[in-house]
N, CA, C and O atoms as a GROMACS GRO file, in nm:
protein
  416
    1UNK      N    1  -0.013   1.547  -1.363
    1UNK     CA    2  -0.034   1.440  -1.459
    1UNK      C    3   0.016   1.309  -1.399
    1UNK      O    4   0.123   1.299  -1.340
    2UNK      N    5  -0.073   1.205  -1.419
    2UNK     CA    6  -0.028   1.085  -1.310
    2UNK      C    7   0.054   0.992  -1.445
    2UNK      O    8   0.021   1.000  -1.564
    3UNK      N    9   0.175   0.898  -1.386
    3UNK     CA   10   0.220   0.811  -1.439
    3UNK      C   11   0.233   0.674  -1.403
    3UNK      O   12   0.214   0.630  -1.289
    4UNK      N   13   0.262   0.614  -1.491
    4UNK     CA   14   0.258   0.435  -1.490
    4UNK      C   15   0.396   0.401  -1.456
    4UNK      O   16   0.493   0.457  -1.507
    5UNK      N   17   0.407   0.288  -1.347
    5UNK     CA   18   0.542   0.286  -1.300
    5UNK      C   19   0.536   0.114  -1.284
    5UNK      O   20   0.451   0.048  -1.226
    6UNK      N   21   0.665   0.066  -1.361
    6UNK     CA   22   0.605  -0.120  -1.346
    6UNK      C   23   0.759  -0.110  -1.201
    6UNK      O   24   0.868  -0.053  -1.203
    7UNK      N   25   0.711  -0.171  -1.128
    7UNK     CA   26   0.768  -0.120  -0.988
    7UNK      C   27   0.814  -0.312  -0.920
    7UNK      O   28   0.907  -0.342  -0.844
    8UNK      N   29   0.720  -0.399  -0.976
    8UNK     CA   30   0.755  -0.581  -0.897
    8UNK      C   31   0.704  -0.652  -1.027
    8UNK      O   32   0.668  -0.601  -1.133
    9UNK      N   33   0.713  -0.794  -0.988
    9UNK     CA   34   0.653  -0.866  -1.012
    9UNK      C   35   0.548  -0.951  -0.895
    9UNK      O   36   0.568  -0.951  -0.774
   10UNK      N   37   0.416  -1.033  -0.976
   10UNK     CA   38   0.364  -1.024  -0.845
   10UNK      C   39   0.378  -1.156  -0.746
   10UNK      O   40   0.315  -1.221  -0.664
   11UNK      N   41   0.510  -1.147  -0.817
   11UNK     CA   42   0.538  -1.300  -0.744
   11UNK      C   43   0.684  -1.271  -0.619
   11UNK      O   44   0.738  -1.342  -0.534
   12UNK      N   45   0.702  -1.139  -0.665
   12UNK     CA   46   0.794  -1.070  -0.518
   12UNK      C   47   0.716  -1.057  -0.393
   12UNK      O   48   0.770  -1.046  -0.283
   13UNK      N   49   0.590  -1.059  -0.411
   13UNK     CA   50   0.500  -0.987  -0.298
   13UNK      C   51   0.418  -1.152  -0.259
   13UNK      O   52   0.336  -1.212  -0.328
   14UNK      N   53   0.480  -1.196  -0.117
   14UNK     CA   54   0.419  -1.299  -0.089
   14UNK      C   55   0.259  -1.261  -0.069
   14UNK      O   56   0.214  -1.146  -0.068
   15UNK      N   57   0.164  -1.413  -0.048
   15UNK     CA   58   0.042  -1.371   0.026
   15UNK      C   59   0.047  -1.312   0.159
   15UNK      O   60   0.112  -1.374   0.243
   16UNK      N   61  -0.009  -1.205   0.193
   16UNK     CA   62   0.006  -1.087   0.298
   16UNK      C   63   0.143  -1.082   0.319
   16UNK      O   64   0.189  -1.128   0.424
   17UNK      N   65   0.181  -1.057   0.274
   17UNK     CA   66   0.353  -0.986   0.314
   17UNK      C   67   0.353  -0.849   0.230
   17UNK      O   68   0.277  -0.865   0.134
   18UNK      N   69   0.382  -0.781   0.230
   18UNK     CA   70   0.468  -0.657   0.159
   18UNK      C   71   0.566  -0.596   0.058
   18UNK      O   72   0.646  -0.689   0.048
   19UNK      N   73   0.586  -0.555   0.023
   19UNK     CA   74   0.669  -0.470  -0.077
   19UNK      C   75   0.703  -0.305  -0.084
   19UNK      O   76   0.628  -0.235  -0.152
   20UNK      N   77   0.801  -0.253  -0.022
   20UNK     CA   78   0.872  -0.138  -0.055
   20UNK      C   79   0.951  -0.068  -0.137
   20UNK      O   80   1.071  -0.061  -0.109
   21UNK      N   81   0.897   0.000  -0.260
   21UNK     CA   82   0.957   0.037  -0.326
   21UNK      C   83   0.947   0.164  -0.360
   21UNK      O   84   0.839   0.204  -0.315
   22UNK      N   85   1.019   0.273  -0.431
   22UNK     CA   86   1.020   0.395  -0.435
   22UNK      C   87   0.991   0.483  -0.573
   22UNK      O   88   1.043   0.485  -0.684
   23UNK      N   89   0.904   0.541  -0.522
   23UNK     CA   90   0.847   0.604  -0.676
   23UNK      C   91   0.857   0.747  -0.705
   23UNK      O   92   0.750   0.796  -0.668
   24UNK      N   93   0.949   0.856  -0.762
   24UNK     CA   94   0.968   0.997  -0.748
   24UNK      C   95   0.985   1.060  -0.597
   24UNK      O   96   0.934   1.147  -0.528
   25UNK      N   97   1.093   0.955  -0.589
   25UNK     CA   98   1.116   1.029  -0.434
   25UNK      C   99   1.006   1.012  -0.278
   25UNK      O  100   1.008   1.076  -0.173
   26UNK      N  101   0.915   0.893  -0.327
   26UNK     CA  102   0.780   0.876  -0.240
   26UNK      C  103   0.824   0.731  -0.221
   26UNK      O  104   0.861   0.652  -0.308
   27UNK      N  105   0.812   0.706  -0.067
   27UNK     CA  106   0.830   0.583  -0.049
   27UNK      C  107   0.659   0.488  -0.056
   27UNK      O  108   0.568   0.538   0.010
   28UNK      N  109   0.632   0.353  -0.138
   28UNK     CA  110   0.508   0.336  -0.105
   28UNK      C  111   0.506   0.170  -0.088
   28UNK      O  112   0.588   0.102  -0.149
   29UNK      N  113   0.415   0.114  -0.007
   29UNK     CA  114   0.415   0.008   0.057
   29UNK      C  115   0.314  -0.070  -0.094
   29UNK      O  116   0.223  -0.027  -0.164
   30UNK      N  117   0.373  -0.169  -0.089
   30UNK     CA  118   0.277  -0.300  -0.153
   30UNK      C  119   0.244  -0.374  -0.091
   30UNK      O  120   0.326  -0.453  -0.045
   31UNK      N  121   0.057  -0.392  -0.050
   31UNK     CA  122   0.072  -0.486  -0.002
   31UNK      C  123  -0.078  -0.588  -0.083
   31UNK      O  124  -0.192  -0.560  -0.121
   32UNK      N  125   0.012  -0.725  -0.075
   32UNK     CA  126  -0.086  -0.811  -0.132
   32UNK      C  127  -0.165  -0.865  -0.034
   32UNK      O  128  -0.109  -0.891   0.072
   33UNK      N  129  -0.311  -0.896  -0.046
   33UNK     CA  130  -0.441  -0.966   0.004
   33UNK      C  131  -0.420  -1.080  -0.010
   33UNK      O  132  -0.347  -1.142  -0.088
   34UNK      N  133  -0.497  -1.114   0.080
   34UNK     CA  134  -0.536  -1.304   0.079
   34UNK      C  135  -0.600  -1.326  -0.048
   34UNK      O  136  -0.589  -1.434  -0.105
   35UNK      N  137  -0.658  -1.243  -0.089
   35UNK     CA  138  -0.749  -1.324  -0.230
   35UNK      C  139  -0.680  -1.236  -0.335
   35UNK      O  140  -0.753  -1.201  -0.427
   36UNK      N  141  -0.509  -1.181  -0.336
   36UNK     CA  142  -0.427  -1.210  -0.432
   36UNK      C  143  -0.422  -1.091  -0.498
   36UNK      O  144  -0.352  -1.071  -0.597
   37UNK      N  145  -0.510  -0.995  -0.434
   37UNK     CA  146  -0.501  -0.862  -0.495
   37UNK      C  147  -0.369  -0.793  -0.415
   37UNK      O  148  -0.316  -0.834  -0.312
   38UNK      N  149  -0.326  -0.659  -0.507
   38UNK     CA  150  -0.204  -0.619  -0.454
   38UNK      C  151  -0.252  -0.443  -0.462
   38UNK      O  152  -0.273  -0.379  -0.565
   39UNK      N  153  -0.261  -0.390  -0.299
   39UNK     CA  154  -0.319  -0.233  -0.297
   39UNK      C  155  -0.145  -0.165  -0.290
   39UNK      O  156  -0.044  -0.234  -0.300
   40UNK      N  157  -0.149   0.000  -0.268
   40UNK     CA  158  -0.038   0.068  -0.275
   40UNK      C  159  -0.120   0.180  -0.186
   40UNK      O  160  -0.233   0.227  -0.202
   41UNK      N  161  -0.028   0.203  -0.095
   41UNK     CA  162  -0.027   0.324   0.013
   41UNK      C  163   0.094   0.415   0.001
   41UNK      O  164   0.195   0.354  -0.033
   42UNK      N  165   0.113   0.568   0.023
   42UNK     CA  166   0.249   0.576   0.069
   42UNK      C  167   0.257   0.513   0.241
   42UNK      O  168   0.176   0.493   0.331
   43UNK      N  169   0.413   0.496   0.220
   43UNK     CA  170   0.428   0.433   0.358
   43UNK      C  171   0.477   0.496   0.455
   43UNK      O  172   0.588   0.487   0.507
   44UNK      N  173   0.351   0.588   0.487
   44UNK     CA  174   0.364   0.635   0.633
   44UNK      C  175   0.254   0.716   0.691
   44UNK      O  176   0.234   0.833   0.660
   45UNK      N  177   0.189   0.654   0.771
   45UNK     CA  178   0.115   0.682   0.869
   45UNK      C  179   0.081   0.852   0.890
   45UNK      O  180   0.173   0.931   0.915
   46UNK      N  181  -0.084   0.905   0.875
   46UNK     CA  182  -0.049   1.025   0.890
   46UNK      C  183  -0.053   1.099   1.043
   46UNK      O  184  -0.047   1.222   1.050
   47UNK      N  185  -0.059   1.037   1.129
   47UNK     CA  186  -0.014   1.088   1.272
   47UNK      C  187   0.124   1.076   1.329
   47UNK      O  188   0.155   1.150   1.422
   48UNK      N  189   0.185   1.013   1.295
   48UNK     CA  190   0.345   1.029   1.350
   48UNK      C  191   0.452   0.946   1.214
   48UNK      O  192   0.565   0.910   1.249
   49UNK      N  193   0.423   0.931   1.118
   49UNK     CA  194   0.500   0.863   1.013
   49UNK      C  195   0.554   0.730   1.015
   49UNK      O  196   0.647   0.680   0.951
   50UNK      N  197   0.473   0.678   1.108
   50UNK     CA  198   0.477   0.510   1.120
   50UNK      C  199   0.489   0.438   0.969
   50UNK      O  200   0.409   0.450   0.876
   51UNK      N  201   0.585   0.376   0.970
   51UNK     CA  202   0.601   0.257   0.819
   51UNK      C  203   0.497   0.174   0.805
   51UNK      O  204   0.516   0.057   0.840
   52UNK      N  205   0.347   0.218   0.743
   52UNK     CA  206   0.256   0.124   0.778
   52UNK      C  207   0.309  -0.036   0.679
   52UNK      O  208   0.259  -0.142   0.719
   53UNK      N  209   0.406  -0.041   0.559
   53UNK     CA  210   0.489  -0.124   0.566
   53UNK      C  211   0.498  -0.274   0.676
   53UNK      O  212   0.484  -0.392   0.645
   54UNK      N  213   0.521  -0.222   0.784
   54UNK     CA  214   0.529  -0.261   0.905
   54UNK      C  215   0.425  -0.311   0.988
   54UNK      O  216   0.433  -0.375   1.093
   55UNK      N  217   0.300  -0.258   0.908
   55UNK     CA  218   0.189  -0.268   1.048
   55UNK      C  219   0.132  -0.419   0.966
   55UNK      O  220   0.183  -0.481   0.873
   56UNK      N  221   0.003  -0.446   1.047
   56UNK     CA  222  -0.024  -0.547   1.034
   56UNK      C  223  -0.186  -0.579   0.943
   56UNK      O  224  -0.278  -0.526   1.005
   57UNK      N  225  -0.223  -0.637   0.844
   57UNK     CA  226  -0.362  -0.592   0.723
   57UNK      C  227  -0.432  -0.739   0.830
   57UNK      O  228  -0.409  -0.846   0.885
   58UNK      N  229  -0.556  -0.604   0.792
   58UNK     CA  230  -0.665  -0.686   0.854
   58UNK      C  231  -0.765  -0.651   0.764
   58UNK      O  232  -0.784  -0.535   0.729
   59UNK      N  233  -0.844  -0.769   0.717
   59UNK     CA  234  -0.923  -0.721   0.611
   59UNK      C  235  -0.874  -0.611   0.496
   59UNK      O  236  -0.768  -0.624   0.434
   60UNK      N  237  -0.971  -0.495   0.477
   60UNK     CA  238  -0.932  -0.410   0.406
   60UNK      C  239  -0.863  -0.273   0.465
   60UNK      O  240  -0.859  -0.168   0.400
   61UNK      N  241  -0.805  -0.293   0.608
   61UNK     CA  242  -0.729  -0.198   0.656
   61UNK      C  243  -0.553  -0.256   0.720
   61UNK      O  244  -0.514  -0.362   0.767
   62UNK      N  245  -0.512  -0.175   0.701
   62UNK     CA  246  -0.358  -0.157   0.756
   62UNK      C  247  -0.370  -0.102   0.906
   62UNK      O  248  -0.422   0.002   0.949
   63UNK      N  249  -0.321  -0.181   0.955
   63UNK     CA  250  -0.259  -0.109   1.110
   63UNK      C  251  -0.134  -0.064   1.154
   63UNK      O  252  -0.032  -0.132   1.160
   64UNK      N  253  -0.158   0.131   1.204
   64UNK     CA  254  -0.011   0.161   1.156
   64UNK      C  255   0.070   0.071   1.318
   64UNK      O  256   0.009   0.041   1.420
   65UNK      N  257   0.217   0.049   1.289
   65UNK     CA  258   0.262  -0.029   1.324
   65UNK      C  259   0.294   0.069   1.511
   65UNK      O  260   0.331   0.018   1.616
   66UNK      N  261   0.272   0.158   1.494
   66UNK     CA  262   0.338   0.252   1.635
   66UNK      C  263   0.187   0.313   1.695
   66UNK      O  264   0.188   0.321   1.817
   67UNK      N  265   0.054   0.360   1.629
   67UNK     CA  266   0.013   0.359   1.739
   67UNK      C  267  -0.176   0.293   1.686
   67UNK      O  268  -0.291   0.323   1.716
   68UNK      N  269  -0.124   0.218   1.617
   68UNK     CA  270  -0.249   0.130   1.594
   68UNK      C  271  -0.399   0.207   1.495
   68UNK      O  272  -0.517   0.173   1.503
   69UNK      N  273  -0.339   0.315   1.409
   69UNK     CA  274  -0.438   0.393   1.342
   69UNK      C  275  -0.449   0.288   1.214
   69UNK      O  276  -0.355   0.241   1.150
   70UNK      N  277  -0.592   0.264   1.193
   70UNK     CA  278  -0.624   0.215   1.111
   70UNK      C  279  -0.639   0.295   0.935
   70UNK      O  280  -0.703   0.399   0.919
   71UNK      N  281  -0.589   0.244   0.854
   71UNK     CA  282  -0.612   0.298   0.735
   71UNK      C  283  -0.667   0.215   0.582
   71UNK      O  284  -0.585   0.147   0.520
   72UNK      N  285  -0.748   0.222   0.555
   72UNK     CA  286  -0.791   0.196   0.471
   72UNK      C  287  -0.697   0.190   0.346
   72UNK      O  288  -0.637   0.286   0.297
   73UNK      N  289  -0.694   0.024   0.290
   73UNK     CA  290  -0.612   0.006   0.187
   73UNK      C  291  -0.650   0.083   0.048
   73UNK      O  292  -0.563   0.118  -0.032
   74UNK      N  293  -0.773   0.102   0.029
   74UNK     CA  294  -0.799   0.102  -0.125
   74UNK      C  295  -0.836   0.298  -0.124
   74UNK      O  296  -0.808   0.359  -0.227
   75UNK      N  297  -0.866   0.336  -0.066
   75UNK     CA  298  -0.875   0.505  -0.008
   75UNK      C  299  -0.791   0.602   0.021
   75UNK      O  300  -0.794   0.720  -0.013
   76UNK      N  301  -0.682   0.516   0.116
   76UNK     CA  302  -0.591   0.570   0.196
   76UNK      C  303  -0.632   0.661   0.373
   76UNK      O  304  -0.566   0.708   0.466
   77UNK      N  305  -0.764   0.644   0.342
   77UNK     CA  306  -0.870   0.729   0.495
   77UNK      C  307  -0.813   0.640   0.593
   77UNK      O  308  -0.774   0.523   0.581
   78UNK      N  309  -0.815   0.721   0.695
   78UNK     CA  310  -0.790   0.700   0.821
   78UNK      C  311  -0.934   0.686   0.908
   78UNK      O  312  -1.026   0.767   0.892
   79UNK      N  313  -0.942   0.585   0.991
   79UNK     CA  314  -1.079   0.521   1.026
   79UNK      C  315  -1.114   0.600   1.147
   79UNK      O  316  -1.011   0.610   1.214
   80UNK      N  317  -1.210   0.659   1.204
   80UNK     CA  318  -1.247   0.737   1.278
   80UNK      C  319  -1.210   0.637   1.421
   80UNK      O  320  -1.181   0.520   1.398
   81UNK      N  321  -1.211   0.683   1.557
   81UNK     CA  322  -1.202   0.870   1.551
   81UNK      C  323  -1.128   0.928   1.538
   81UNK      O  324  -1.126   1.050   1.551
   82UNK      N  325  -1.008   0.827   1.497
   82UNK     CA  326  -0.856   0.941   1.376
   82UNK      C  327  -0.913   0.981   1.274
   82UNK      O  328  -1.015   0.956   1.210
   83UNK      N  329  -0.816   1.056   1.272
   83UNK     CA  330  -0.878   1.116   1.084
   83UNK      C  331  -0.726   1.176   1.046
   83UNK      O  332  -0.627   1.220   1.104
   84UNK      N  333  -0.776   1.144   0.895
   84UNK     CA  334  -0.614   1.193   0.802
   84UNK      C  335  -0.640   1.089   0.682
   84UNK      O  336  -0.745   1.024   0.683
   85UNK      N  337  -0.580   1.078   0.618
   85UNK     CA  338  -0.554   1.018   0.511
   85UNK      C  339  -0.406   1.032   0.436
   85UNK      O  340  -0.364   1.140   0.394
   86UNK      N  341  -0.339   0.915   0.426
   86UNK     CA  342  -0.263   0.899   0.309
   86UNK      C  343  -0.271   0.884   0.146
   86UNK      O  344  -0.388   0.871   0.110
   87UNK      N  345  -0.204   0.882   0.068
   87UNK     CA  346  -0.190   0.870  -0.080
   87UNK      C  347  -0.200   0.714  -0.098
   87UNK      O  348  -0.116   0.626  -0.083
   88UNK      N  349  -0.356   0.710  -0.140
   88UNK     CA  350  -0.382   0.543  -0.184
   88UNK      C  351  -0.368   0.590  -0.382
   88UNK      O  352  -0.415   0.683  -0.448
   89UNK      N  353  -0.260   0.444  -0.426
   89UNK     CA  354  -0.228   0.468  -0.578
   89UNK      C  355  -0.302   0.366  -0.662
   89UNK      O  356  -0.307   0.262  -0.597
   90UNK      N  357  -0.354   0.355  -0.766
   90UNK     CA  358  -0.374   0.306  -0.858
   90UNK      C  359  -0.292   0.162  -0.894
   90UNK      O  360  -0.207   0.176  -0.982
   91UNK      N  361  -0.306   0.023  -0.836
   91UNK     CA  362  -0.240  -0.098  -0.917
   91UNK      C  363  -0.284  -0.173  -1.025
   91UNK      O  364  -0.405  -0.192  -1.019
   92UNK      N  365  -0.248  -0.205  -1.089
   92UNK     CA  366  -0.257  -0.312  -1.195
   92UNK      C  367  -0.145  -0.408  -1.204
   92UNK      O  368  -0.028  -0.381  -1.180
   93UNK      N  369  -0.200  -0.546  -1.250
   93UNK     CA  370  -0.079  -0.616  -1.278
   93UNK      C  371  -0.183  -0.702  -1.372
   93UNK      O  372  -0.297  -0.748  -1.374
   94UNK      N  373  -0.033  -0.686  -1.469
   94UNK     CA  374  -0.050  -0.750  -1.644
   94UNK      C  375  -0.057  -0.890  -1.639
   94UNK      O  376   0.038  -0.961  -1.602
   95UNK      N  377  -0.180  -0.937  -1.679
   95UNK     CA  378  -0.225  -1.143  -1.635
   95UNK      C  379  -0.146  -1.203  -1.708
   95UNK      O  380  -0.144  -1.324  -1.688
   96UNK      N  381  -0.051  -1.150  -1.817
   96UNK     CA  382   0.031  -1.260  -1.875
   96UNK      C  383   0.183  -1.278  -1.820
   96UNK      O  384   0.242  -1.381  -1.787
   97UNK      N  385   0.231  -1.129  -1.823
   97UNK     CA  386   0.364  -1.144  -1.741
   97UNK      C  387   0.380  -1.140  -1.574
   97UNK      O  388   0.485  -1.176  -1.520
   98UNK      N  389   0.271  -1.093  -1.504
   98UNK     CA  390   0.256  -1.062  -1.357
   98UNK      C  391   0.329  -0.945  -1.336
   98UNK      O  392   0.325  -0.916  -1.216
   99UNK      N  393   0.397  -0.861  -1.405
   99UNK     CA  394   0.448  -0.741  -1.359
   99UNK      C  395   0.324  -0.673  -1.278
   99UNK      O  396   0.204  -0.678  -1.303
  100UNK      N  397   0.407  -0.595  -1.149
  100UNK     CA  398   0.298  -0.513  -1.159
  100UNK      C  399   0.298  -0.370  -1.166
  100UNK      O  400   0.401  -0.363  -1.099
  101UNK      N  401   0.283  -0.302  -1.179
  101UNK     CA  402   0.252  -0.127  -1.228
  101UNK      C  403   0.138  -0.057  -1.080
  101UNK      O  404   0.036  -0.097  -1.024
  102UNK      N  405   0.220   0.049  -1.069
  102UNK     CA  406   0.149   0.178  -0.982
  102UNK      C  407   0.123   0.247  -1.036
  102UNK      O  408   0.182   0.252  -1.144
  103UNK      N  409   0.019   0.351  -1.009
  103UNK     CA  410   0.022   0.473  -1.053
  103UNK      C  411   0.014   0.621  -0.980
  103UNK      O  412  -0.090   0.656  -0.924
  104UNK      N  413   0.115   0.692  -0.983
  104UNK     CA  414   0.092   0.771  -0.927
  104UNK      C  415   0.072   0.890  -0.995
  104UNK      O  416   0.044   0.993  -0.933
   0.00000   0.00000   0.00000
């Protein structure tokens, strides 16, 4: 059964910068877009547990920070010819207060 977790506000999470916070024992990365949207990954890479945290968003992918595997923000897929996938979560954030909420 998935739950609602208000986890920032979205004014903690600069434009492209990040956010780490912890949800049932799962560490998961926030990261906000240039055009202000804010995706959720867990944060870590599924070939060696790289803090994709750390790596660097290009478009709609994350680059893990140790050996350059691309992952898809809104999916969590890993871009060929890696393959794997992480836990991509559910965001929302409320337009009047800016909190924002995960879901896992």
């Amino acid at each position: 059964m998935s739950q609602r977790y208000s986890v920032a506000h979205e004014s903690d999470i600069d434009t492209l910068g990040t956010r780490v916070v912890t949800i049932e024992n799962t560490e998961v990365a926030l990261f906000r877009l240039s055009d202000g949207t804010i995706k959720a990954l867990e944060n870590r890479c599924p070939h060696k547990g790289g803090r994709l945290s750390e790596g660097m968003v290009c478009g709609n992918m994350v680059h893990c920070p140790l050996h350059d595997w691309k992952i898809h923000l809104t999916s969590g897929k890993v871009q060929a010819p890696d393959e794997g996938e992480v836990s991509a979560y559910l965001v929302e954030v409320d337009p009047p207060s800016g909190i924002v909420y995960v879901t896992i």
